[in-house]
C-alpha positions in Angstrom: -10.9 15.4 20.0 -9.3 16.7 16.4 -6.4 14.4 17.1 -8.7 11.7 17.9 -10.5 11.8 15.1 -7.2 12.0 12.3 -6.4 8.9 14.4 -9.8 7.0 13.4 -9.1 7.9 10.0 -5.6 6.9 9.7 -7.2 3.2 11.1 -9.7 3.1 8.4 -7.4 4.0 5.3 -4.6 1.8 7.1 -7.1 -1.2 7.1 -7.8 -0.6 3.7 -4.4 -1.0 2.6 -4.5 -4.0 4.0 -6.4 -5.7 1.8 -4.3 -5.4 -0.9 -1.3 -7.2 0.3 0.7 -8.2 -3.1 2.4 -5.9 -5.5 2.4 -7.8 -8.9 6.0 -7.5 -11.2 6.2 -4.7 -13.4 3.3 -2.4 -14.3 1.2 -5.5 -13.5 -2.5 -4.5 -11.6 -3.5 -8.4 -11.6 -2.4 -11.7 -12.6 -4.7 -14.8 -14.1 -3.2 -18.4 -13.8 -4.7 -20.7 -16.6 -4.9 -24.4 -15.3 -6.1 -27.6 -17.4 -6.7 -30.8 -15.5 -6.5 -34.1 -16.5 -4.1 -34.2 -19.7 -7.1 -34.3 -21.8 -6.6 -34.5 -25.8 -8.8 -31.5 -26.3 -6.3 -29.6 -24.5 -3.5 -30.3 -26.4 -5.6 -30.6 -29.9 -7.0 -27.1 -28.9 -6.1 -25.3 -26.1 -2.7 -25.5 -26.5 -2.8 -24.1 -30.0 -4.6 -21.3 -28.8 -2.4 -20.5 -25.8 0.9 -20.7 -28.1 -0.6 -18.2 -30.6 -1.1 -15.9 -28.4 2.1 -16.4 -26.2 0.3 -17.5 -23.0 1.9 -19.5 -20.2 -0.4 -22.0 -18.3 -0.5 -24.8 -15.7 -1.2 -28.8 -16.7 -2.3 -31.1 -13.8 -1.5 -34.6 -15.1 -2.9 -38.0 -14.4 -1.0 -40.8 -15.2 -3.4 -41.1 -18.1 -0.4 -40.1 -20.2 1.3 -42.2 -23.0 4.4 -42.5 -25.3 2.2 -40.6 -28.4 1.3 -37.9 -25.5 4.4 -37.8 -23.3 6.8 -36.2 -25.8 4.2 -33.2 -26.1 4.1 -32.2 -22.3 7.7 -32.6 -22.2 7.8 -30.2 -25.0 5.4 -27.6 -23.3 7.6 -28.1 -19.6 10.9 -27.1 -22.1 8.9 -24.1 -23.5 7.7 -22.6 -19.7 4.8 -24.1 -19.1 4.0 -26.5 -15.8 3.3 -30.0 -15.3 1.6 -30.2 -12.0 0.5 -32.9 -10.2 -3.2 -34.1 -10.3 -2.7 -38.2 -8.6 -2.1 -40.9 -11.2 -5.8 -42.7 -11.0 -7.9 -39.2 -10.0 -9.8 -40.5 -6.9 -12.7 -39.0 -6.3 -16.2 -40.0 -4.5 -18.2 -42.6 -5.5 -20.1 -41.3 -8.9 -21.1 -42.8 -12.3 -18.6 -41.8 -14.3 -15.7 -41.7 -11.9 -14.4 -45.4 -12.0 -11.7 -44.5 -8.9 -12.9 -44.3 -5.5 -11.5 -42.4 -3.2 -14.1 -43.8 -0.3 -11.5 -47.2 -0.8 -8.3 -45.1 0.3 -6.7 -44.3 2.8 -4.8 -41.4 3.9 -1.3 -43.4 3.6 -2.1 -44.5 0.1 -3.3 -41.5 -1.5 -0.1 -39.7 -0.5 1.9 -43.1 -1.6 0.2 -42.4 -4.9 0.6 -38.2 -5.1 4.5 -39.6 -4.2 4.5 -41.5 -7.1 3.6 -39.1 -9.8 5.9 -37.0 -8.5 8.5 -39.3 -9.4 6.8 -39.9 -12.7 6.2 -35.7 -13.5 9.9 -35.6 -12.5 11.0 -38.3 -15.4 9.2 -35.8 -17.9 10.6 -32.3 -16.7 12.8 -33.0 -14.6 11.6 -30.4 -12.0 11.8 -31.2 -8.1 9.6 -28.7 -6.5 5.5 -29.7 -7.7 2.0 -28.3 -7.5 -0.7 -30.1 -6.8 -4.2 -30.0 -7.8 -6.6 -31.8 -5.7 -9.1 -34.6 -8.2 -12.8 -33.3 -8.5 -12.0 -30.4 -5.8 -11.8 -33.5 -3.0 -9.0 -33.6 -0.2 -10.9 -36.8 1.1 -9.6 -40.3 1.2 -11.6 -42.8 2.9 -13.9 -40.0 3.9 -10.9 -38.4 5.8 -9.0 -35.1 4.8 -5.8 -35.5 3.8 -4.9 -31.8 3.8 -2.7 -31.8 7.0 -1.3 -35.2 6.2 -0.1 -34.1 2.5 1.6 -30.5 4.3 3.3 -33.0 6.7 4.8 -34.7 4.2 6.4 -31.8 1.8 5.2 -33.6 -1.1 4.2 -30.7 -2.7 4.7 -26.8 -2.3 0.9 -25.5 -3.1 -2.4 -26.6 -3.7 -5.0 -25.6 -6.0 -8.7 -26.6 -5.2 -12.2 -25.2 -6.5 -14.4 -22.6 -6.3 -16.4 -19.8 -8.1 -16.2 -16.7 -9.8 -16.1 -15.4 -5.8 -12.3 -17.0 -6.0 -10.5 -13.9 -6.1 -7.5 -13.9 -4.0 -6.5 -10.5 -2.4 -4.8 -11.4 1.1 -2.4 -13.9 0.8 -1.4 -13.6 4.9 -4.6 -15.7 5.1 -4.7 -18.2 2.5 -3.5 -21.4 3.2 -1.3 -22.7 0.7 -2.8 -26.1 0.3 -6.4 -25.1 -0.2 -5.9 -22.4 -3.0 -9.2 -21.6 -4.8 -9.9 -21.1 -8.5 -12.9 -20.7 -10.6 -13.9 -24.3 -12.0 -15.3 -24.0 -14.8 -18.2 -26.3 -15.5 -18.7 -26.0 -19.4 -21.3 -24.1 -20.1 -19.5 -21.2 -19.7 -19.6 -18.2 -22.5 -17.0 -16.0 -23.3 -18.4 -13.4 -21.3 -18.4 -15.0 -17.9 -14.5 -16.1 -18.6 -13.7 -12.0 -19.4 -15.8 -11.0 -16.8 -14.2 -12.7 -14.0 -10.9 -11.3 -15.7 -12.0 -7.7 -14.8 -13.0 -8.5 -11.4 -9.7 -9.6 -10.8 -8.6 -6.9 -12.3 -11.0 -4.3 -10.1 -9.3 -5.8 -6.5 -5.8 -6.3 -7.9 -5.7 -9.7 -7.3 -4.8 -13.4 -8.3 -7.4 -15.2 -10.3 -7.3 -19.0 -11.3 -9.2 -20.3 -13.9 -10.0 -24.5 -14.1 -10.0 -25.7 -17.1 -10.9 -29.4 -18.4 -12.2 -30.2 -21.9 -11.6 -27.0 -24.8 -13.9 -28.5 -28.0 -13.9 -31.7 -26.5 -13.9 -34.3 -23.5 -16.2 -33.4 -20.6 -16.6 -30.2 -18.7 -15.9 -28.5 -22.0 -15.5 -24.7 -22.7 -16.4 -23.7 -26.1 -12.9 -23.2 -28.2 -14.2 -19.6 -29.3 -14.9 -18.8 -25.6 -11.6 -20.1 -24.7 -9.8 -18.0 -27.6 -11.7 -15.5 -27.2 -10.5 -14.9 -23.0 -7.2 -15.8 -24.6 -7.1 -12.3 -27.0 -8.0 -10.5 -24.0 -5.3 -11.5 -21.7 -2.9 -11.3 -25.0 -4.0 -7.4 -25.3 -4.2 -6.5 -21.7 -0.8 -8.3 -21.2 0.7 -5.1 -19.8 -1.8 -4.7 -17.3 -2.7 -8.5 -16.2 0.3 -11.2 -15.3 -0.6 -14.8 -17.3 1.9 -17.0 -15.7 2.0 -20.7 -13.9 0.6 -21.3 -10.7 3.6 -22.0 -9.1 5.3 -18.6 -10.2 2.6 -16.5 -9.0 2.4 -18.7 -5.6 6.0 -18.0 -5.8 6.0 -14.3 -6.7 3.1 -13.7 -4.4 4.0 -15.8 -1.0 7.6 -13.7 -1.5 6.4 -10.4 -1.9 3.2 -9.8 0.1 3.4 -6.7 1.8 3.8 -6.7 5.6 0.1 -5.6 6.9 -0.3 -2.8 8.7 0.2 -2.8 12.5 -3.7 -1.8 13.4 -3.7 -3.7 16.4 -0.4 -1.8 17.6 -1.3 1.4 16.5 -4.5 1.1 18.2 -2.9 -0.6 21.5 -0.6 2.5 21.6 -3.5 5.5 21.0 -5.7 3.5 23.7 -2.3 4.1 26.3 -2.2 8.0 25.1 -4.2 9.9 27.9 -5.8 12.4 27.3 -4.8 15.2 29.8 -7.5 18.4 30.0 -5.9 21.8 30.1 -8.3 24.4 30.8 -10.8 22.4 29.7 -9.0 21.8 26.3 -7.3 18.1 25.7 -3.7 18.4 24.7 -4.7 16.4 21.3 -5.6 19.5 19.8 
């Protein structure tokens, strides 16, 4: 019976574990990915500022709504570490008022003709081969059809980021799909204490946390700059503690060193076959 129940013991602790299944670099107990979406002028105007002064890597999902006074700057940021990802040239989305591109008139075939494309341009500015991908309003719907599958099939690009809540805490990378990463979309209204505060619930599970970003001072969906600088300071002075890097190095980092879970299932296969034999009236697990 004693050996028994060291056995249920070592299940729970061992299932425990394996929860946690990514050791971040260094002395690192989390890491936060900062992504901005739609190469919106606030962003470079403010945010970027902001993320240079305090020496802050980030992610950029592009639109083709880029432009000779604009193109120079990204291709400055790519050349200083940060990433250009991929957000569709024309940002399909569902039918709404202020989204002029329907993604209900698409089809699966053009959407990824069009992902192809700004590839190809992304490419021209960094020069880089291997993209991210960031799926428009959170949708992987053309003409009402998922694309997901379709876009893996392809190769076109290596991960996915989509939406989510401050519930977007990633901790078990042996089940995320790749193509369907969450992230905490931000919708505006946001103060600086909601930005910190998901932070430190990264922090707490010893995950991977990824923050959406569209307008800082400006544009639509906007975060307050002082809200933004403010999350900024306290990534800048927990730096030893909390990874900032792009999405694609901690995909990278993280899809390369996830820890091997725990064989529960064998463990527990190989106790069920142990018999226990009674010896004057005493099992042998003692």
């Amino acid at each position: 019976m004693r050996g028994y129940l060291i056995f249920i013991v070592l299940l729970a602790c061992l299932s425990t574990q394996a929860q946690h299944t990514v050791k971040w670099p260094g002395h690192h107990k989390a890491a936060i990915v900062l992504t901005y979406d739609d190469a919106l002028e606030s962003q470079l105007k403010v945010g970027v500022p902001q993320l240079l002064s305090k020496q802050l890597k980030a992610t950029f999902f592009l639109t083709a709504d880029i432009d000779t006074l604009t193109i120079p700057k990204w291709k400055k940021l790519s050349s200083l570490g940060y990433e250009l990802g991929n957000h569709t040239m024309y940002h399909p989305c569902l039918s709404i008022e202020d989204n002029p591109v329907a993604s209900e008139n698409y089809t699966i075939e053009k959407m990824l003709r069009e992902i192809e494309i700004m590839n190809n341009y992304l490419y021209a500015i960094d020069g880089h081969t291997s993209r991210t991908f960031a799926y428009p309003c959170s949708e992987s719907t053309a003409g009402k059809k998922d694309y997901v599958d379709s876009l893996r099939d392809y190769g076109l690009v290596k991960y996915a980021r989509t939406g989510g809540d401050t519930d977007a805490v990633i901790t078990d990378f042996s089940k995320l799909d790749l193509l369907r990463v969450p992230s905490y979309g931000l919708e505006g209204n946001n103060i600086a204490a909601d930005l910190i505060g998901f932070v430190r619930k990264v922090e707490k599970a010893g995950g991977l946390g990824i923050f959406m970003f569209h307008g800082i001072g400006g544009d639509y969906l906007s975060v307050n700059p002082k809200a933004h600088y403010r999350l900024l300071c306290y990534l800048r002075k927990h730096h030893e503690t909390i990874w900032v890097t792009t999405f694609k190095q901690a995909m990278d980092y993280a899809t390369a060193n996830k820890e091997s879970k725990p064989k529960v299932d064998r463990l527990a296969a190989n106790h069920k076959k142990d018999k226990f034999q009674p010896v004057s009236g005493r099992s042998n697990h003692n």
